[in-house]
C-alpha positions as CSV (number, residue, x, y, z in Angstrom):
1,X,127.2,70.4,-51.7
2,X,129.8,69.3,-54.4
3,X,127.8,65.8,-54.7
4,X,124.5,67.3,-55.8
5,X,126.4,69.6,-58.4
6,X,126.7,68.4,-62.3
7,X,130.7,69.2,-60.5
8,X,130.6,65.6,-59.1
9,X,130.1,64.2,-62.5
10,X,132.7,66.1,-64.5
11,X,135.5,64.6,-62.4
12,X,139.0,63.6,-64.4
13,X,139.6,60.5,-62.4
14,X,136.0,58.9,-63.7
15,X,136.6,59.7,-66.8
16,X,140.0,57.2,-66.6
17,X,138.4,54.7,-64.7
18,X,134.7,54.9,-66.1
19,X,134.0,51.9,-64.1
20,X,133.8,53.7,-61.4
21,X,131.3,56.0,-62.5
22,X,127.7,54.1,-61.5
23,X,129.5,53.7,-57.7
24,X,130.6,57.5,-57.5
25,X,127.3,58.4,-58.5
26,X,124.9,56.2,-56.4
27,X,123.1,58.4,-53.4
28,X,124.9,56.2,-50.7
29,X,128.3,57.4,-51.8
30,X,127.4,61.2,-52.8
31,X,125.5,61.1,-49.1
32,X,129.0,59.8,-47.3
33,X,131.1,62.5,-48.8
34,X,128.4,65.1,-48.0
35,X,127.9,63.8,-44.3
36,X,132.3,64.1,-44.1
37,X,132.2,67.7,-45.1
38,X,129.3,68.0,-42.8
39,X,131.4,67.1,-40.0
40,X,134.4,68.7,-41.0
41,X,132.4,72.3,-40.5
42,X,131.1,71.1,-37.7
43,X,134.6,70.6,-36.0
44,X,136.2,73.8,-37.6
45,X,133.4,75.8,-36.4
46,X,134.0,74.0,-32.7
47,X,137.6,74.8,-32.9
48,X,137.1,78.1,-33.8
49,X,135.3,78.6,-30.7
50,X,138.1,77.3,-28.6
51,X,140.4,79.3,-30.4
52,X,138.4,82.7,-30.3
53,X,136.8,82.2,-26.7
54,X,140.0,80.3,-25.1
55,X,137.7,77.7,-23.3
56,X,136.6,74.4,-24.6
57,X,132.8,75.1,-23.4
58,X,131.3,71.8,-25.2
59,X,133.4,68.9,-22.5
60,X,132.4,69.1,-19.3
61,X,134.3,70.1,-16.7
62,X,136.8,67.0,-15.4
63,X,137.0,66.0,-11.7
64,X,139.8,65.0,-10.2
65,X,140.4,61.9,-9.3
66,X,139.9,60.1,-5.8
67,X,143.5,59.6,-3.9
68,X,145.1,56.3,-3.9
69,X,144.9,54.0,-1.2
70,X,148.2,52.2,-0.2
């Protein structure tokens, strides 16, 4: 949400490099960091999960594998 906010414009590192300001504030680049936090929830919450329930319910379950032949 930080990209949408008049937050994302008030930033100390634009205003030393203010070239950088019409890239930081384009949509494509305020849509890439929101689409990264997007994921990062979407990994705590999994690993959470694991952590709370003890079982990694999203993979499924891994069969072994077919013995050897000499």
């Amino acid at each position: 949400m930080v990209p949408w906010t008049a937050w994302w414009s008030r930033n100390f590192f634009l205003d030393l490099e203010p070239r950088l300001r019409p890239i930081m504030e384009s949509v494509v680049v305020r849509l890439a960091f929101a689409m990264v936090g997007v994921v990062t929830v979407l990994g705590g919450t999994r690993d959470l999960f694991v952590v709370f329930f003890g079982h990694d319910d999203v993979r499924p379950e891994s069969t072994p594998a077919p013995p050897r032949e000499s």
